[in-house]
C-alpha positions as YAML, in Angstrom:
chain: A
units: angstrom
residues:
- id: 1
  name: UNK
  ca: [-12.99, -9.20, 11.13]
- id: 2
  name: UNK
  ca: [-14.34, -8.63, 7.60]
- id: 3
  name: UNK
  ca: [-12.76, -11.30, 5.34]
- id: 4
  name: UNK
  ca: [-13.54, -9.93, 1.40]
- id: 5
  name: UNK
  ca: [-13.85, -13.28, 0.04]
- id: 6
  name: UNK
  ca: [-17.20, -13.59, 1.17]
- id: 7
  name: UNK
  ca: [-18.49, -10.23, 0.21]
- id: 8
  name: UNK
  ca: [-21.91, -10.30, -1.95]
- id: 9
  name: UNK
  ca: [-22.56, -13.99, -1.91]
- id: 10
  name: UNK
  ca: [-25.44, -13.85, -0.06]
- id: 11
  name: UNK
  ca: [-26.56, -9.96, -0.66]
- id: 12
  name: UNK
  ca: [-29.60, -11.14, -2.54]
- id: 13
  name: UNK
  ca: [-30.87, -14.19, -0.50]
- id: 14
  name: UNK
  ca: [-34.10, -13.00, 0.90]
- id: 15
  name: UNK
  ca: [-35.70, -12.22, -2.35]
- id: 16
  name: UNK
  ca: [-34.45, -15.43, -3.79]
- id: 17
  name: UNK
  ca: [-37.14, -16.66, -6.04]
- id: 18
  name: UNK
  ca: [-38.35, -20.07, -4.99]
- id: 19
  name: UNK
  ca: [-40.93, -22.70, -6.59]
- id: 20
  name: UNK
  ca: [-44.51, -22.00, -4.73]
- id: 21
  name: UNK
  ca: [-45.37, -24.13, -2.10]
- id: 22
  name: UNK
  ca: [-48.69, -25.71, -2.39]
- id: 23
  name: UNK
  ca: [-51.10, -26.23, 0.61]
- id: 24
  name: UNK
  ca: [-54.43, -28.41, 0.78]
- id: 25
  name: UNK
  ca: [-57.20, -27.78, 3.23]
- id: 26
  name: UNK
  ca: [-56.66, -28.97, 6.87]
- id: 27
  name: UNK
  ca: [-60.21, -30.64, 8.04]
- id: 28
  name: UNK
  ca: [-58.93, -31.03, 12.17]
- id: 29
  name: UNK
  ca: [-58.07, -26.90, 12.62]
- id: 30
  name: UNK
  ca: [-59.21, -27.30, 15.78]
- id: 31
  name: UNK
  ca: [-57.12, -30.23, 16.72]
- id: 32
  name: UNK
  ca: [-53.57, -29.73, 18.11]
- id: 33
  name: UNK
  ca: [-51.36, -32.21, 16.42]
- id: 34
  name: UNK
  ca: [-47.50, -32.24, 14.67]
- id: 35
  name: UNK
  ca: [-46.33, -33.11, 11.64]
- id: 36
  name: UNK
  ca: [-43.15, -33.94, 10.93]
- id: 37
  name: UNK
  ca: [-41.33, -33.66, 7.80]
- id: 38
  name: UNK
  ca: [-37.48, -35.20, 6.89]
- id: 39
  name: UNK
  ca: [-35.66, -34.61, 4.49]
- id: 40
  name: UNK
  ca: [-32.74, -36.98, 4.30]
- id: 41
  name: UNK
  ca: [-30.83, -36.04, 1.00]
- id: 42
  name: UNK
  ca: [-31.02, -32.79, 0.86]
- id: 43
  name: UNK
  ca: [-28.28, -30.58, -0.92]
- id: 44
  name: UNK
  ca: [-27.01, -27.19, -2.17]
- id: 45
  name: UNK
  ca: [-24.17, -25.92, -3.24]
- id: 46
  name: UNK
  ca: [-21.45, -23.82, -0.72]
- id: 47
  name: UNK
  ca: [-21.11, -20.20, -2.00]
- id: 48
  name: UNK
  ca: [-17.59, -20.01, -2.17]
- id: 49
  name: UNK
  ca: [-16.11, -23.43, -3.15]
- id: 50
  name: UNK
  ca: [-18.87, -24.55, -5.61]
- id: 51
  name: UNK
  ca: [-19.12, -28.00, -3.90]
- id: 52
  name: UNK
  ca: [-22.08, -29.48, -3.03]
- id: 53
  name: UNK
  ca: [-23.38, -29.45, 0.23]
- id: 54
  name: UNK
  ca: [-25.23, -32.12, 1.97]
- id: 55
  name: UNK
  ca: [-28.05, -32.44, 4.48]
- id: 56
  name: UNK
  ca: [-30.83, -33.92, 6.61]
- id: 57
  name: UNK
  ca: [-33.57, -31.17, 7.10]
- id: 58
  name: UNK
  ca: [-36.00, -31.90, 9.36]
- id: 59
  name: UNK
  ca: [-39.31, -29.64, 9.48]
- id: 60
  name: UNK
  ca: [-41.92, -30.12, 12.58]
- id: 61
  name: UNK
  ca: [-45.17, -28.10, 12.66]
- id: 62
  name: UNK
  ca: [-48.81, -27.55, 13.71]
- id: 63
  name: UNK
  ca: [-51.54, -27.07, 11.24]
- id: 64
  name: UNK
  ca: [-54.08, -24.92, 11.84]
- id: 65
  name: UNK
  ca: [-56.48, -23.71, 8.14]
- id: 66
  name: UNK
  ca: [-53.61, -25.76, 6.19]
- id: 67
  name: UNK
  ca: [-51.05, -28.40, 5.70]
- id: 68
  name: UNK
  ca: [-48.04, -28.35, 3.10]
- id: 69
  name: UNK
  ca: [-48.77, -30.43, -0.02]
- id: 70
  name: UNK
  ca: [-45.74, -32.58, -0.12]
- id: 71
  name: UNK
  ca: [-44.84, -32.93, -4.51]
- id: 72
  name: UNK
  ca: [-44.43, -29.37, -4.10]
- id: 73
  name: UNK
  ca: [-42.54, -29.35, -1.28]
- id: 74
  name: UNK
  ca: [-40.43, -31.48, -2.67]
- id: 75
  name: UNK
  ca: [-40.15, -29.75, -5.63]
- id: 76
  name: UNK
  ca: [-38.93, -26.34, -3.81]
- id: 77
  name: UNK
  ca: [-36.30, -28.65, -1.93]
- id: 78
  name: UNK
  ca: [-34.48, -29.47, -5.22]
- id: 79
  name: UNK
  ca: [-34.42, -25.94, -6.53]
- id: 80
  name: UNK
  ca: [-31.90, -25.76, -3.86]
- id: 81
  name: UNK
  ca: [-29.60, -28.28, -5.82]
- id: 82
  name: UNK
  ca: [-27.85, -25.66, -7.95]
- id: 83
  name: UNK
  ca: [-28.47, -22.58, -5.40]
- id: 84
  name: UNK
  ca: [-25.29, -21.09, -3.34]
- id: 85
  name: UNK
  ca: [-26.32, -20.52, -0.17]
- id: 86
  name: UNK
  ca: [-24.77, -20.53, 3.56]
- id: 87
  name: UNK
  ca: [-26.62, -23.21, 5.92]
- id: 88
  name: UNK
  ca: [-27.39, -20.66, 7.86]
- id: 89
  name: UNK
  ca: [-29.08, -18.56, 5.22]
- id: 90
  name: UNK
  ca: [-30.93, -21.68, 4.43]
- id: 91
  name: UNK
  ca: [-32.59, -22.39, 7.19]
- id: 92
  name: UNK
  ca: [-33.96, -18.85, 7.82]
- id: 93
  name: UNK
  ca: [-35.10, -18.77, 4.38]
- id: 94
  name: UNK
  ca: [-37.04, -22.29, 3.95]
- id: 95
  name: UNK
  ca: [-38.40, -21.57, 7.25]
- id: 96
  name: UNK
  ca: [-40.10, -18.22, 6.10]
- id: 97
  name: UNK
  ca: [-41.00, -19.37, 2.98]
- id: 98
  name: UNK
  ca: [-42.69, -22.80, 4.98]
- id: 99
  name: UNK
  ca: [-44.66, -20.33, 7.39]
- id: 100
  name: UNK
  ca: [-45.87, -17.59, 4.58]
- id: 101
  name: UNK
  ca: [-47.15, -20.54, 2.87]
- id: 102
  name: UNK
  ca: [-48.81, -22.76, 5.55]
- id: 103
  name: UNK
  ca: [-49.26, -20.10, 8.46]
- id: 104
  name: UNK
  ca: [-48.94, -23.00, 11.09]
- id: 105
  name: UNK
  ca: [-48.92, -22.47, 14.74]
- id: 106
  name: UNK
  ca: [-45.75, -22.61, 15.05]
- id: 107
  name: UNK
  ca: [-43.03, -24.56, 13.11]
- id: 108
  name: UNK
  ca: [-39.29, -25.57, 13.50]
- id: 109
  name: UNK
  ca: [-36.39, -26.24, 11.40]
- id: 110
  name: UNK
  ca: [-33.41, -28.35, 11.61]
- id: 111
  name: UNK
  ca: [-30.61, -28.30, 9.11]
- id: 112
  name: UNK
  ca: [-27.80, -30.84, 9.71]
- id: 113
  name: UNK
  ca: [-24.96, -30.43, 7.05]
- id: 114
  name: UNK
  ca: [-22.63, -33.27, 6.54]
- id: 115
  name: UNK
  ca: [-19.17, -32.01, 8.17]
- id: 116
  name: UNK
  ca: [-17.57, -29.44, 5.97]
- id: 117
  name: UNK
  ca: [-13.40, -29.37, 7.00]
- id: 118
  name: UNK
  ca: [-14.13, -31.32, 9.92]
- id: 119
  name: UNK
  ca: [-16.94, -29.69, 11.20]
- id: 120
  name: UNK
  ca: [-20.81, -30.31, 11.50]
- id: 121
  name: UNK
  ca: [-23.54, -27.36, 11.36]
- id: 122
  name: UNK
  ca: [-26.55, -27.62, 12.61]
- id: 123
  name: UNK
  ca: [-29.17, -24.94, 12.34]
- id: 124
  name: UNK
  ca: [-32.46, -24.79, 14.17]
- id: 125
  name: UNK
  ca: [-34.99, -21.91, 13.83]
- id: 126
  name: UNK
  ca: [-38.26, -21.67, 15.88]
- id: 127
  name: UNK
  ca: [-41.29, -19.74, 15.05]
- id: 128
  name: UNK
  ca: [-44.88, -19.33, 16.33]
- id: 129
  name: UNK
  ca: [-47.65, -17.47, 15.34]
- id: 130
  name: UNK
  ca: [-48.64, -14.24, 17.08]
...
């Protein structure tokens, strides 16, 4: 079912143009450990109302050369306060944007959106390194 209203909100989201993410150097690389990362007011803005959309983002990951300098991370989470984007869009793009930045050994995301007409989303995305 192909419902017109949504067509060409999100055509451009991959090549949405993001602050950099900085990275300092990890001195354990050869230590397995986690890091987690929340993010407990986290919003954007829904693609078709306008409205602002609100979240807790959690990020989990293990370092290997490098770990994610968190000013700038926190700077590249705001830029999302005036962006339109579906949660599900979201959490595909932070996530690639996290891993081309850090190159971890593998990292998760978890994007929990305050309920939106009576419903919660939550998306989770998994990766690990080849």
């Amino acid at each position: 079912m192909k419902n017109s209203s949504y067509e060409g909100l999100q055509e451009n989201v991959r090549s949405l143009k993001t602050p950099e993410i900085e990275v300092w150097k990890n001195q354990y690389p050869d230590k397995v450990y986690v890091i987690h990362l929340d993010i407990p007011e986290f919003t954007c803005i829904c693609p078709k109302t306008g409205l602002p959309d609100f979240a807790v983002i959690r990020i989990e990951y293990s370092p290997v050369k490098l770990c994610v300098e968190l000013k700038s991370f926190k700077m590249y989470t705001i830029f999302y306060r005036s962006i339109g984007i579906f949660h599900e869009h979201l959490a595909n793009k932070m996530l690639e944007d996290f891993v081309k930045a850090v190159k971890p050994r593998w990292a998760r995301i978890e994007c929990v959106f305050n309920p939106r007409g009576g419903i919660t989303t939550t998306v989770r995305r998994e990766y690990k390194s080849k």
